[in-house]
gemmi code that builds the backbone of each chain (N, CA, C; Angstrom):
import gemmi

chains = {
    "A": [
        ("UNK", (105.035, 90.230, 80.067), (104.606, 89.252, 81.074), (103.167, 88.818, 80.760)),
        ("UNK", (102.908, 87.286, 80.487), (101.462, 87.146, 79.936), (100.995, 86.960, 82.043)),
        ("UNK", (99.582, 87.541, 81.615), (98.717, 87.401, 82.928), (97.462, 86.342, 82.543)),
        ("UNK", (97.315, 85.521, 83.322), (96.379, 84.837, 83.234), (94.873, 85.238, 84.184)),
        ("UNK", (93.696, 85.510, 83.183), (92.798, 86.139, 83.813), (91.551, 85.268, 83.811)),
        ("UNK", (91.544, 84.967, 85.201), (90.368, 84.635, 85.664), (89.017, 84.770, 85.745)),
        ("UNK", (88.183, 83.540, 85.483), (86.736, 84.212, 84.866), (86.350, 84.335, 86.660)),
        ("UNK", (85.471, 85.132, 86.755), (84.358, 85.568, 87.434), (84.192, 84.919, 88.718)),
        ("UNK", (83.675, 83.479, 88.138), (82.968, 82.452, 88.895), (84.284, 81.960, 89.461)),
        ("UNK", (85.445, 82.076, 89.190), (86.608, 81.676, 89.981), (87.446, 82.551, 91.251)),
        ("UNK", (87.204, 83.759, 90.360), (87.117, 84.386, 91.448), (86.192, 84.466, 92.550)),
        ("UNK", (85.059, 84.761, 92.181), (84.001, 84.761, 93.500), (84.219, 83.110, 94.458)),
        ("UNK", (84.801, 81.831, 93.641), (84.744, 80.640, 94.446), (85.683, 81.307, 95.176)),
        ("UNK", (86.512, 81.638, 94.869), (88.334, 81.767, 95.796), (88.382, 82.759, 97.098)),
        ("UNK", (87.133, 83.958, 96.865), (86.954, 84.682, 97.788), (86.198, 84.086, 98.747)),
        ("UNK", (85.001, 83.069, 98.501), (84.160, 82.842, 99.285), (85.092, 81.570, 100.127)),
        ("UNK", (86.030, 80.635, 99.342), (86.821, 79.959, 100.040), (87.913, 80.638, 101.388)),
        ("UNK", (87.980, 82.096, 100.922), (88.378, 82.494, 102.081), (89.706, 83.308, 101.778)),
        ("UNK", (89.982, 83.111, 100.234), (91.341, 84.474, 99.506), (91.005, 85.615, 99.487)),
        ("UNK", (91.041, 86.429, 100.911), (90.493, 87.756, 100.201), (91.057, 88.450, 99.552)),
        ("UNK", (92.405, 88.371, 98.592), (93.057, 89.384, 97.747), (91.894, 88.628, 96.258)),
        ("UNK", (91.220, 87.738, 96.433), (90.243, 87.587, 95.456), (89.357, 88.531, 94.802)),
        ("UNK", (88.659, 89.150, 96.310), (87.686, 89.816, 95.456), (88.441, 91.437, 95.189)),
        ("UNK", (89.591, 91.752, 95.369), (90.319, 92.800, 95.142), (90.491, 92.530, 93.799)),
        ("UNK", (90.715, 91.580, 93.269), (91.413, 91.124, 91.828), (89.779, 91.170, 91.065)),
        ("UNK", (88.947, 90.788, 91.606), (87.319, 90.896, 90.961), (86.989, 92.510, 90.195)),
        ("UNK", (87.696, 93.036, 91.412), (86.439, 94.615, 91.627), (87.830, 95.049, 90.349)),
        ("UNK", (89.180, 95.114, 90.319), (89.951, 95.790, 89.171), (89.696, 95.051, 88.048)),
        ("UNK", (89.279, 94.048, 87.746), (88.737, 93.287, 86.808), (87.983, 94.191, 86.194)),
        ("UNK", (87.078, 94.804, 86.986), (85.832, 95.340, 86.344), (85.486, 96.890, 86.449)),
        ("UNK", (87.051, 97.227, 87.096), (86.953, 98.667, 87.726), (86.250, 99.481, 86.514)),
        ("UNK", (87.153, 99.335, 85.341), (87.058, 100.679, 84.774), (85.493, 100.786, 84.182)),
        ("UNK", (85.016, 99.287, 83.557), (83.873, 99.411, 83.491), (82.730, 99.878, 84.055)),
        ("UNK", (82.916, 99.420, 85.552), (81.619, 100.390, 86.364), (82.029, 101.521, 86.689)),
        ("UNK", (83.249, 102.161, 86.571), (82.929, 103.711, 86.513), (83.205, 104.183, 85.042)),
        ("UNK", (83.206, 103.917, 84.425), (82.594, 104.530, 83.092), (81.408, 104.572, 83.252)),
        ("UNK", (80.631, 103.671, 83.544), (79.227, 103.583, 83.514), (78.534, 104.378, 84.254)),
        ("UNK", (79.311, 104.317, 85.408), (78.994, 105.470, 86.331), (79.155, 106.833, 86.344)),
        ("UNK", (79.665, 107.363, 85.919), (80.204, 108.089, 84.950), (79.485, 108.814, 84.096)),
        ("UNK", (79.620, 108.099, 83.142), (78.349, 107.839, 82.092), (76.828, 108.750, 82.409)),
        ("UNK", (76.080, 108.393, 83.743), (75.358, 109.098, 84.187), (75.455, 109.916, 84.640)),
        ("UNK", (76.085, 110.278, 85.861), (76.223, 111.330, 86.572), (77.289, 112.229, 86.179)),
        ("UNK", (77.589, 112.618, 85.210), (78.968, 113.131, 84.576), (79.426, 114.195, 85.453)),
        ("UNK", (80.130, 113.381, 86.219), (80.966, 114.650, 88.053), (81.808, 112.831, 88.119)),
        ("UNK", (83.214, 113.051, 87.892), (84.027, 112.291, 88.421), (84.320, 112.221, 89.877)),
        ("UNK", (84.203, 112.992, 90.796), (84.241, 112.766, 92.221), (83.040, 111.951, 92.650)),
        ("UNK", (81.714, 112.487, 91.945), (80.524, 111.597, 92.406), (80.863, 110.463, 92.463)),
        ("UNK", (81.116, 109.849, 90.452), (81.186, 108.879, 90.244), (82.602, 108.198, 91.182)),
        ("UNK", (83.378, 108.580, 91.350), (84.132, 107.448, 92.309), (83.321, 107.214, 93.542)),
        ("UNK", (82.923, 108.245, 94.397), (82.690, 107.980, 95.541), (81.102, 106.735, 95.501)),
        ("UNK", (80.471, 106.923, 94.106), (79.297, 105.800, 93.883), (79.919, 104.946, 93.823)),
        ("UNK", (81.050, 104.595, 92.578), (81.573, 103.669, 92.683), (81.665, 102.747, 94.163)),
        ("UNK", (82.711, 103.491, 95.222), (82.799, 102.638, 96.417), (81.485, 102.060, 97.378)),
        ("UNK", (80.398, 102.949, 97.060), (79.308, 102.418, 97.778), (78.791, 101.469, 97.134)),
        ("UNK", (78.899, 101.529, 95.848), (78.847, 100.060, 94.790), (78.879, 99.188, 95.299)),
        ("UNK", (80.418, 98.938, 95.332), (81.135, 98.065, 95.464), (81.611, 97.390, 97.127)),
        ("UNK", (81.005, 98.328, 97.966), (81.047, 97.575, 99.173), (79.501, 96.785, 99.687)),
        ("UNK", (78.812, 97.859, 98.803), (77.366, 96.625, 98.806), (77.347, 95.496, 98.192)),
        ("UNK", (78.151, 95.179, 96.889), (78.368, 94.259, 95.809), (79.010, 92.994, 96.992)),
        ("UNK", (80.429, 93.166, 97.704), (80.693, 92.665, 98.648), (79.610, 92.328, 99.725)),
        ("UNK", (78.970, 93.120, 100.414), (78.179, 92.443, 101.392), (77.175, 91.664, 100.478)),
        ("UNK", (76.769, 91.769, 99.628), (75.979, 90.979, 99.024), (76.311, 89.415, 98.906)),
        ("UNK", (77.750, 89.309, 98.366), (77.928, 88.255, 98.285), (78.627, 87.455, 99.840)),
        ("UNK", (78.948, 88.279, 100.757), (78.860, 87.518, 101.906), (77.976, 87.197, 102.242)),
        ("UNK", (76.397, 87.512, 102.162), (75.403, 87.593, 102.701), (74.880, 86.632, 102.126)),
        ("UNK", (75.654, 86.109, 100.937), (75.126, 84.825, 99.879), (74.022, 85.347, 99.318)),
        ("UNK", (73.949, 86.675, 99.013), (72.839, 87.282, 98.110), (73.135, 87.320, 96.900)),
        ("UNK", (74.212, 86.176, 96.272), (74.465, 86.749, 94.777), (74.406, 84.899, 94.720)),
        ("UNK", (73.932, 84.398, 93.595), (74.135, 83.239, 92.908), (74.559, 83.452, 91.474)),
        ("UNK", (75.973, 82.930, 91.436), (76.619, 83.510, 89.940), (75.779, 82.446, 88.814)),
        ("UNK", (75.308, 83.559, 87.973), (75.125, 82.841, 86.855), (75.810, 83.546, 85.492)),
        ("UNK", (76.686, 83.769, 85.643), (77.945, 84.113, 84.365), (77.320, 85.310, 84.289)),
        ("UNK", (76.710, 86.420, 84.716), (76.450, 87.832, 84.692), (76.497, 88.696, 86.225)),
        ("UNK", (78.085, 88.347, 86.454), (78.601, 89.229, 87.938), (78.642, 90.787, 87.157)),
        ("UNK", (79.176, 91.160, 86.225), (79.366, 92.224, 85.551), (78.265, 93.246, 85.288)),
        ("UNK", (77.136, 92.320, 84.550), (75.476, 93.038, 84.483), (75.078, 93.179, 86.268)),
        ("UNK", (75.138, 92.065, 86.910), (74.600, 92.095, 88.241), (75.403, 93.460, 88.553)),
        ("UNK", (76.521, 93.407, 88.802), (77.237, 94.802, 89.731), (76.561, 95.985, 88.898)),
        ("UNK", (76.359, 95.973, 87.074), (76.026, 97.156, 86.312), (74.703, 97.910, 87.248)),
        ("UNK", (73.975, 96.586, 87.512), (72.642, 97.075, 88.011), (72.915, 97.461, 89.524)),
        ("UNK", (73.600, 97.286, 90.415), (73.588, 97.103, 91.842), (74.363, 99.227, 91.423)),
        ("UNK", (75.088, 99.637, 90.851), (75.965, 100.672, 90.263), (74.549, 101.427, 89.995)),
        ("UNK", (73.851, 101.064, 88.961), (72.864, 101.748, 88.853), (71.714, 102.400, 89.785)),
        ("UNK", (71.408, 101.238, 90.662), (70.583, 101.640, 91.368), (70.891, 102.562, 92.469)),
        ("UNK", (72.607, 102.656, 92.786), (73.260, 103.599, 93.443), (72.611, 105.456, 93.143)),
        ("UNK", (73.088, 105.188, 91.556), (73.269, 106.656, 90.626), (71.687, 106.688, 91.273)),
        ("UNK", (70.548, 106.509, 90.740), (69.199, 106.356, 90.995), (69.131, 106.968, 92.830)),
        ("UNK", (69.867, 106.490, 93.540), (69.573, 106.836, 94.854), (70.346, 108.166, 95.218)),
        ("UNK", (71.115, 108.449, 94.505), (72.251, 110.180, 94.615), (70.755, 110.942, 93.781)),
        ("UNK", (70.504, 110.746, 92.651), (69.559, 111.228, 92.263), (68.612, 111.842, 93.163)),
        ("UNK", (68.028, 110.678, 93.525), (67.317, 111.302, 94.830), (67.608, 112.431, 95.694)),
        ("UNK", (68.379, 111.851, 96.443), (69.019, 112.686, 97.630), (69.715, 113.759, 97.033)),
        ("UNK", (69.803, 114.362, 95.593), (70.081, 115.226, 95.454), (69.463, 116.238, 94.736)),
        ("UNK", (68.453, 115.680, 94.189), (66.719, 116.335, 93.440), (67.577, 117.028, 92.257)),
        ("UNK", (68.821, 116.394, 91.441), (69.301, 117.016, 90.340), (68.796, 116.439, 88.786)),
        ("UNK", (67.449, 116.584, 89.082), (66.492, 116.809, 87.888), (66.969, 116.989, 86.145)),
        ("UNK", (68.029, 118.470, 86.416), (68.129, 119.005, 85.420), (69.574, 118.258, 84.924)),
        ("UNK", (70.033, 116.857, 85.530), (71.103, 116.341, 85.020), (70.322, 114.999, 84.129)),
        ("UNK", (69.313, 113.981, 84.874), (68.928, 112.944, 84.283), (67.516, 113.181, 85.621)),
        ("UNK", (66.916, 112.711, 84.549), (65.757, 112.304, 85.457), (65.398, 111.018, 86.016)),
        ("UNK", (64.209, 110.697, 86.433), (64.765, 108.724, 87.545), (64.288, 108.749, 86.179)),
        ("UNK", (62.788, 109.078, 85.274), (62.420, 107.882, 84.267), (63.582, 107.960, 83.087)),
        ("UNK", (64.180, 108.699, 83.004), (65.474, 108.360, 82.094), (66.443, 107.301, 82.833)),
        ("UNK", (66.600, 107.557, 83.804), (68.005, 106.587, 84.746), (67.060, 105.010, 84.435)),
        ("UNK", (65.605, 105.168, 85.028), (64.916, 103.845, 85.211), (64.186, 103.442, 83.789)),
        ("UNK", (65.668, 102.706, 82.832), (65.254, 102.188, 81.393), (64.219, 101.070, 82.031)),
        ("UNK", (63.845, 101.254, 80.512), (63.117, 100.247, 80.243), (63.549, 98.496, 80.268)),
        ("UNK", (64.869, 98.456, 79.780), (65.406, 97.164, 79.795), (65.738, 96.168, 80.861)),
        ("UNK", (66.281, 97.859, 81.801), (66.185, 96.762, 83.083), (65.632, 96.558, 83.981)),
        ("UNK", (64.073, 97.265, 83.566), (63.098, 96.843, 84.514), (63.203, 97.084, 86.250)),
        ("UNK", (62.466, 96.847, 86.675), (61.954, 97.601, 88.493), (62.875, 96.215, 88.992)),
        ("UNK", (63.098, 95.127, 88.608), (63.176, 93.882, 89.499), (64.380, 93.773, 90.335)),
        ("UNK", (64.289, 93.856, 91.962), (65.113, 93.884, 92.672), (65.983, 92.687, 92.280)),
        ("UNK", (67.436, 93.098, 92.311), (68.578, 92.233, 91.869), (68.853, 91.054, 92.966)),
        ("UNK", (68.537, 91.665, 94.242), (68.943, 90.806, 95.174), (67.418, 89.826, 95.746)),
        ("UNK", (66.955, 89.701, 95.506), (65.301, 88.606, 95.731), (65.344, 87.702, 94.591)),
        ("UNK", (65.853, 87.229, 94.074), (65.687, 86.283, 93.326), (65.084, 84.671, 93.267)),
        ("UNK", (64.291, 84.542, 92.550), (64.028, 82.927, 93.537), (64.079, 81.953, 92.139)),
        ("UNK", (63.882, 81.198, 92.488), (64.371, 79.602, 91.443), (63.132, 80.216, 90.208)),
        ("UNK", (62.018, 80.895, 90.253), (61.212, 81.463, 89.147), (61.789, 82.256, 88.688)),
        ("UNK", (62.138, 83.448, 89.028), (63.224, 84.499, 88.675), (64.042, 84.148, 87.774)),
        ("UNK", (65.132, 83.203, 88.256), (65.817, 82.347, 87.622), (65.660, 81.879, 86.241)),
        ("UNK", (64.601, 80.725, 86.185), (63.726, 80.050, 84.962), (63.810, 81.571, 84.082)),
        ("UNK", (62.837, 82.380, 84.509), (62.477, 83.588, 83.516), (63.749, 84.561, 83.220)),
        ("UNK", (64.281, 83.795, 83.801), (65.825, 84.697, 82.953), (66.486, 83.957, 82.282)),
        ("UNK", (66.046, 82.892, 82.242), (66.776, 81.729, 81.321), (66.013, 82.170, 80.033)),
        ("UNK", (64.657, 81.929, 80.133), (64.250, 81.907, 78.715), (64.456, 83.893, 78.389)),
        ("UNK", (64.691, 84.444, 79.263), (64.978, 85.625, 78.643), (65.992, 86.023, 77.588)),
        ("UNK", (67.339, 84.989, 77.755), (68.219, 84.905, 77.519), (68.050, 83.963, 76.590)),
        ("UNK", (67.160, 83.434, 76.070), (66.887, 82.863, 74.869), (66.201, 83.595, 73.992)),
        ("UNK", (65.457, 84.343, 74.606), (64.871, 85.113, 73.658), (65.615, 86.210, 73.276)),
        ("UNK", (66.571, 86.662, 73.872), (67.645, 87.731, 73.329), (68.266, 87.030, 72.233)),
        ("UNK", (68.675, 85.811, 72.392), (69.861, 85.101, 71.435), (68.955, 84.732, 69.866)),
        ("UNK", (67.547, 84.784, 69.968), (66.707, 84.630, 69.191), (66.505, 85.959, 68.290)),
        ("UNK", (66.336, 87.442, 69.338), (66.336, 88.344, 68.565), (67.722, 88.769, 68.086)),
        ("UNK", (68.729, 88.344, 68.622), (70.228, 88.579, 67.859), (69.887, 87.913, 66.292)),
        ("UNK", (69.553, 86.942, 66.066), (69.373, 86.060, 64.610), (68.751, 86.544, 63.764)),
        ("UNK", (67.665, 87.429, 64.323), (66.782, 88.338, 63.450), (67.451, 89.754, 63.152)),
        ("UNK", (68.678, 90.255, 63.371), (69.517, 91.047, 63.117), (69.767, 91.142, 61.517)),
        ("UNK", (69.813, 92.338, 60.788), (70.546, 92.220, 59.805), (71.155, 92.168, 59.266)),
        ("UNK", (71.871, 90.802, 58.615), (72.759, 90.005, 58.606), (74.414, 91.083, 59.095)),
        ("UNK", (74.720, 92.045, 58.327), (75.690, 92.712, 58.797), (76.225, 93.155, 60.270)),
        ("UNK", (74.765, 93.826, 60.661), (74.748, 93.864, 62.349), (75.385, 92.603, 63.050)),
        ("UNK", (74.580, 91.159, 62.871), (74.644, 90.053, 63.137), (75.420, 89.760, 63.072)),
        ("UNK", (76.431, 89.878, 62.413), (78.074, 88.989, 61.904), (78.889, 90.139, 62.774)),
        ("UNK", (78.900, 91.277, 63.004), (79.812, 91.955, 64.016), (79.188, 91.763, 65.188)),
        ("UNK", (78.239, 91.723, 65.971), (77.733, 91.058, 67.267), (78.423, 89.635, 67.293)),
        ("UNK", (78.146, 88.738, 66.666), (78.919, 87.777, 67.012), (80.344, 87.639, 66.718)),
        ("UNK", (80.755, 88.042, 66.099), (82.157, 88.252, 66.260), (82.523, 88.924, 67.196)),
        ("UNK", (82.018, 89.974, 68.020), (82.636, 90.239, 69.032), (82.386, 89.884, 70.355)),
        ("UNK", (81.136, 88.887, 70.017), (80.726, 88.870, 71.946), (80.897, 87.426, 71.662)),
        ("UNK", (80.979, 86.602, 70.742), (81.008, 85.228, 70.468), (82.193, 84.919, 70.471)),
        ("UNK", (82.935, 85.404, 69.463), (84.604, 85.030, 69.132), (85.529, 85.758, 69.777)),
        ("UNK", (84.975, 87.237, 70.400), (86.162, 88.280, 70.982), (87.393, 88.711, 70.515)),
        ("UNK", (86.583, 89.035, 68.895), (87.599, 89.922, 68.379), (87.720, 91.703, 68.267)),
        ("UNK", (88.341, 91.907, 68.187), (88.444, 93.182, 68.229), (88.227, 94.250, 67.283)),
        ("UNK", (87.656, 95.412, 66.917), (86.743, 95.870, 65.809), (87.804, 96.171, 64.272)),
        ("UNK", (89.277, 96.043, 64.905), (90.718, 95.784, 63.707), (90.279, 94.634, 63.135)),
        ("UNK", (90.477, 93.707, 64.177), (89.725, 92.271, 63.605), (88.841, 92.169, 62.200)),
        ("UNK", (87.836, 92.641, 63.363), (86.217, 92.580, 62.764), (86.236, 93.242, 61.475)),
        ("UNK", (86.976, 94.424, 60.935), (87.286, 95.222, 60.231), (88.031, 94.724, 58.559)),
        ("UNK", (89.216, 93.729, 59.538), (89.791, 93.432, 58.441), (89.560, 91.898, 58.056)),
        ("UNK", (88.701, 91.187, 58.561), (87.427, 89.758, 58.377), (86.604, 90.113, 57.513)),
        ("UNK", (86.162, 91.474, 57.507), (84.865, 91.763, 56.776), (84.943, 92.983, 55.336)),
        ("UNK", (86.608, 93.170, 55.824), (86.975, 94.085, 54.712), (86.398, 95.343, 54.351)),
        ("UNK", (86.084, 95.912, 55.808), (85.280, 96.999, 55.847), (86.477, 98.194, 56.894)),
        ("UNK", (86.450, 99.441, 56.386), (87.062, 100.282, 57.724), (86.900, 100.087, 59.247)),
        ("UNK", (87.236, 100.228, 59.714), (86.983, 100.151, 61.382), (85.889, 101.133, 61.641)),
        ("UNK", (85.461, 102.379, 61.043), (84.403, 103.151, 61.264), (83.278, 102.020, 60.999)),
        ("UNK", (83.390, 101.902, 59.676), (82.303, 101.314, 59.421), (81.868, 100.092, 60.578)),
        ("UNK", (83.253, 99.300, 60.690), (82.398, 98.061, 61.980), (82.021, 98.695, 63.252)),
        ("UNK", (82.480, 99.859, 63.270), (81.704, 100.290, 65.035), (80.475, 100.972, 64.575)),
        ("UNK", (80.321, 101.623, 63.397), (78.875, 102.087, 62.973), (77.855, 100.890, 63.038)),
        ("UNK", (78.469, 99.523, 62.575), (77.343, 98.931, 62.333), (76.940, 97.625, 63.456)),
        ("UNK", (78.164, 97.974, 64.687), (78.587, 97.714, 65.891), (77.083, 98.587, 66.729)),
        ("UNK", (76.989, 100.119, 66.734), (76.265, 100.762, 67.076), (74.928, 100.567, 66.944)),
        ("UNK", (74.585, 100.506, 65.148), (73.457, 100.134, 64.620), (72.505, 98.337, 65.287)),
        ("UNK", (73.607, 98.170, 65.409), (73.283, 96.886, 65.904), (72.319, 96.818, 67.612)),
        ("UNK", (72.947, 97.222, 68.231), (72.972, 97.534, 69.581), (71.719, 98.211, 69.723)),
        ("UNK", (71.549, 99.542, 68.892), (69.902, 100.253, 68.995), (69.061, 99.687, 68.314)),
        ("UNK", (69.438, 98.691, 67.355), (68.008, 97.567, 66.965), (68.215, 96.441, 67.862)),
        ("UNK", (68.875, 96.346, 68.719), (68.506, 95.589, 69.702), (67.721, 95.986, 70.506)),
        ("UNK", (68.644, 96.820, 70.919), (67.556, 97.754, 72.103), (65.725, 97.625, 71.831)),
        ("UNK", (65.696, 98.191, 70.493), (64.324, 98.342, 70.227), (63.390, 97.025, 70.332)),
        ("UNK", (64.527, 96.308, 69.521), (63.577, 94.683, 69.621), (63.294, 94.335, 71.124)),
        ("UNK", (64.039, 94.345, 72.338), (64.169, 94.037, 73.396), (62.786, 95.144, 74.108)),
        ("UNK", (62.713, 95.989, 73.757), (61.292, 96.626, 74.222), (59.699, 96.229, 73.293)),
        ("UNK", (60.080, 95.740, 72.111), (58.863, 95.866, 71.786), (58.454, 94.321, 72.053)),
        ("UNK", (59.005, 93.431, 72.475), (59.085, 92.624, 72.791), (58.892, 92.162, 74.573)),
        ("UNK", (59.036, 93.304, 75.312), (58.657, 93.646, 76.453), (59.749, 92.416, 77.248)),
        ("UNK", (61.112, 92.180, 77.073), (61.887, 91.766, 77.343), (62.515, 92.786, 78.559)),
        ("UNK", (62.776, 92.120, 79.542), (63.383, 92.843, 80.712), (64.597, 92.448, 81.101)),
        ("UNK", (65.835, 92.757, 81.412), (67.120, 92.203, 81.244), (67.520, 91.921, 82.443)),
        ("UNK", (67.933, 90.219, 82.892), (67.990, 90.037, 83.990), (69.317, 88.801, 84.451)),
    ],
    "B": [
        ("UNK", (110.532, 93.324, 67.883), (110.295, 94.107, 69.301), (110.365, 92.851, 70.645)),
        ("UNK", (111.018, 94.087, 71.284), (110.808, 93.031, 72.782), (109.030, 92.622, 73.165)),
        ("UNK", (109.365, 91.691, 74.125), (108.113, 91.195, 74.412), (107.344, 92.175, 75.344)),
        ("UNK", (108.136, 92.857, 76.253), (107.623, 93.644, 77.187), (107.014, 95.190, 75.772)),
        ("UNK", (107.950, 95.408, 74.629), (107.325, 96.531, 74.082), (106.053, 96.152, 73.186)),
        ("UNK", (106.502, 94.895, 73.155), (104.975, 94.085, 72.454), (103.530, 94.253, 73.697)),
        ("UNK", (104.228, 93.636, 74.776), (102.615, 94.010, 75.317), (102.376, 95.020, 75.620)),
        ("UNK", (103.183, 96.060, 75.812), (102.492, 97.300, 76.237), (101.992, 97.630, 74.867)),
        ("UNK", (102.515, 97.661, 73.498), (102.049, 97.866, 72.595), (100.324, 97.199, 72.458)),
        ("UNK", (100.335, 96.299, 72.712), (98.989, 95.599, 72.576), (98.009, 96.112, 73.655)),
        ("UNK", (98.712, 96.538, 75.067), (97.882, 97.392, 75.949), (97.168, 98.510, 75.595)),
        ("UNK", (98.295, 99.126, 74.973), (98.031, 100.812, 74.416), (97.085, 100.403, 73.022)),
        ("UNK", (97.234, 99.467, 72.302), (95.829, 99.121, 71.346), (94.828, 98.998, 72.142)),
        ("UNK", (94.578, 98.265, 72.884), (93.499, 97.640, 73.478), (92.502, 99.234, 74.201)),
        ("UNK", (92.996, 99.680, 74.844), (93.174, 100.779, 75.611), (92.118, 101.950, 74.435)),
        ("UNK", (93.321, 101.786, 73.459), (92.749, 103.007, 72.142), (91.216, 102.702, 71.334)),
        ("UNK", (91.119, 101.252, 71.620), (90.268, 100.101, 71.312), (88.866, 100.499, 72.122)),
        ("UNK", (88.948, 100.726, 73.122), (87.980, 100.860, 74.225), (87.393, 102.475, 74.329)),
        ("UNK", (88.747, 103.410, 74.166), (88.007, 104.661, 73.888), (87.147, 104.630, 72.811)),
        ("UNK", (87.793, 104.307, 71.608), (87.261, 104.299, 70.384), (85.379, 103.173, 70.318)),
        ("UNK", (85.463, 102.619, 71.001), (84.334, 102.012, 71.404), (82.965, 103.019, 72.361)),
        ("UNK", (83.421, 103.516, 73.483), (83.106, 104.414, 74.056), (82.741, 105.656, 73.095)),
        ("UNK", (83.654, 106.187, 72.391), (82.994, 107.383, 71.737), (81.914, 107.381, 70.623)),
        ("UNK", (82.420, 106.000, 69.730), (81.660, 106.047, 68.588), (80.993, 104.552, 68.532)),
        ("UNK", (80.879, 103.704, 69.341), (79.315, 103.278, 69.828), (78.702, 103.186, 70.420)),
        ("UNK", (79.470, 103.551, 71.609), (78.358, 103.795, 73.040), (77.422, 105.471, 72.820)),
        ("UNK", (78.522, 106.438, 72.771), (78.237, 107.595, 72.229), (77.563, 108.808, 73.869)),
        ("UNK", (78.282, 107.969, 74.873), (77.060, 108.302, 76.139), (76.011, 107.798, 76.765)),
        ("UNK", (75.889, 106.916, 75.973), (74.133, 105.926, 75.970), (74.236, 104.846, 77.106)),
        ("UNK", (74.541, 104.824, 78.252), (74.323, 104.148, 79.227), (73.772, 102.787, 79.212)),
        ("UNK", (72.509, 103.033, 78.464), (71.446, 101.927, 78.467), (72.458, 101.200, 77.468)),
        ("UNK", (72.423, 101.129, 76.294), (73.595, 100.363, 75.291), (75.131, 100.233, 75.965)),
        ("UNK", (75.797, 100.877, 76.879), (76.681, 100.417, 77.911), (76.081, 99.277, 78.525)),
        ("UNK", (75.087, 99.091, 79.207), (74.625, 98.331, 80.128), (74.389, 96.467, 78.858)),
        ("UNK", (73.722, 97.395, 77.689), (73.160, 96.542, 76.843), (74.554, 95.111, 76.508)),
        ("UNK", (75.552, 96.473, 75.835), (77.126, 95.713, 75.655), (77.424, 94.638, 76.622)),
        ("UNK", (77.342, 95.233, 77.935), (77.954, 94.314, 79.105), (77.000, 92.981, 79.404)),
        ("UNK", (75.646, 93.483, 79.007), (75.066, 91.616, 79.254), (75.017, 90.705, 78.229)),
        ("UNK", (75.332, 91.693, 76.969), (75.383, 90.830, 75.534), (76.901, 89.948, 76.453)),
        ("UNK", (78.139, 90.741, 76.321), (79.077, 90.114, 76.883), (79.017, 88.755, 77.201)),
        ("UNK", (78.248, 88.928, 78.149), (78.414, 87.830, 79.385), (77.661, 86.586, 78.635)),
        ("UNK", (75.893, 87.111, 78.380), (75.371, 86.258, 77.509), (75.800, 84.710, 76.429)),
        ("UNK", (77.206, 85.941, 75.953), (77.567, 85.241, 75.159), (79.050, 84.709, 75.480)),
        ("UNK", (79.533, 84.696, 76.471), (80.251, 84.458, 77.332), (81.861, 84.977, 76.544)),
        ("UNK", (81.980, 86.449, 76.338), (83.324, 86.838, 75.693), (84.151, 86.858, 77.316)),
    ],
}
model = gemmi.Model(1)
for chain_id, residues in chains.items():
    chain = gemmi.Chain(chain_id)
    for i, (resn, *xyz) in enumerate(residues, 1):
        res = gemmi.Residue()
        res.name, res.seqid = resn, gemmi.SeqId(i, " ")
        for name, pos in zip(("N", "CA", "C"), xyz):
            atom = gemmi.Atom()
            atom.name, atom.element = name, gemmi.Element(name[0])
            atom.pos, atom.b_iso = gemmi.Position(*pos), 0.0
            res.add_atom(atom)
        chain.add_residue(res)
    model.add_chain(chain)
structure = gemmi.Structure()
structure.add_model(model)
structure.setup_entities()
């Protein structure tokens, strides 16, 4: 049975028009991702679901509250709204010896409340997002050609693998490699991800 | 193959696709989780 999957911004129109099996179809869209992620940090699967739902019912009031203006990053937006959850269990649970806040509180994504945003905010995330696509180009060349093949064309690392005539280890190694010279460029560059 | 063993076949890739992503380039690294998901969007996959 082919499923036809809806971007983002169609969903969030359809919910705010008033479908609420919309934003049900949003949040499994993206389930598994924010609890991996969640996950990811707090490694206790009961935590992480039960963050998950506080996530995700703030993610909701947010956007009733018209605190979200989609700009094609509902996914990063919820990553961060998820995050700042883990960050607040942290707290309230002084478990130090799992992650600490200055480990939880990277560098990339910066202190900047997700939900205050104003038309400056905005602008400076535009050119942020130019300047990422700028340091993608300065990639070496190998890195560069599997980044865009997979976030550009959306192929898959079989794909990517057998395009480039390399093992599949090798394209997620250099899949990986890629990603932590990003990372780095994106700090020394004092780029904040927004 | 049937179509229904075709897509689950392509599910169960996809699926094997994503662990295999998770183990050997995310590796645990949250921040490069986070990194993946705005490249994503960025680039509008």
């Amino acid at each position: 049975m082919n499923r036809v999957v809806l971007s983002d911004q169609v969903l969030l129109n359809t919910y705010l028009s008033g479908d609420q099996s919309a934003i049900s179809q949003l949040i499994d869209k993206h389930r598994k991702r924010v609890l991996d992620y969640i996950r990811m940090l707090v490694k206790d699967a009961d935590v992480a679901d039960d963050i998950f739902q506080e996530t995700f019912i703030k993610v909701i009031r947010f956007i009733d509250e018209k605190r979200y203006t989609d700009n094609g990053k509902f996914l990063s937006w919820v990553l961060r709204i998820a995050h700042n959850q883990v960050i607040d269990y942290f707290r309230q649970t002084k478990q130090q010896n799992k992650i600490t806040e200055s480990d939880a509180g990277y560098d990339i994504l910066g202190t900047m409340k997700f939900s205050e945003r104003t038309v400056e905010d905005n602008l400076v995330a535009g050119q942020i997002e130019d300047d990422v696509r700028r340091l993608v180009e300065t990639l070496p060349d190998e890195q560069r050609e599997v980044v865009m093949m997979r976030y550009y064309s959306g192929l898959s690392f079989k794909e990517i693998a057998d395009l480039t005539n390399v093992s599949i280890n090798t394209a997620l190694g250099r899949m990986r490699y890629a990603l932590i010279n990003l990372r780095k460029k994106i700090k020394e560059n004092d780029l904040v991800l927004c | 193959m049937k179509q229904m063993d075709k897509d689950c076949a392509t599910l169960g890739d996809a699926n094997d696709e994503e662990a295999l992503f998770l183990a050997e380039v995310i590796q645990g690294d949250s921040e490069l989780f986070f990194l993946d998901a705005y490249l994503s969007e960025l680039f509008g996959r």
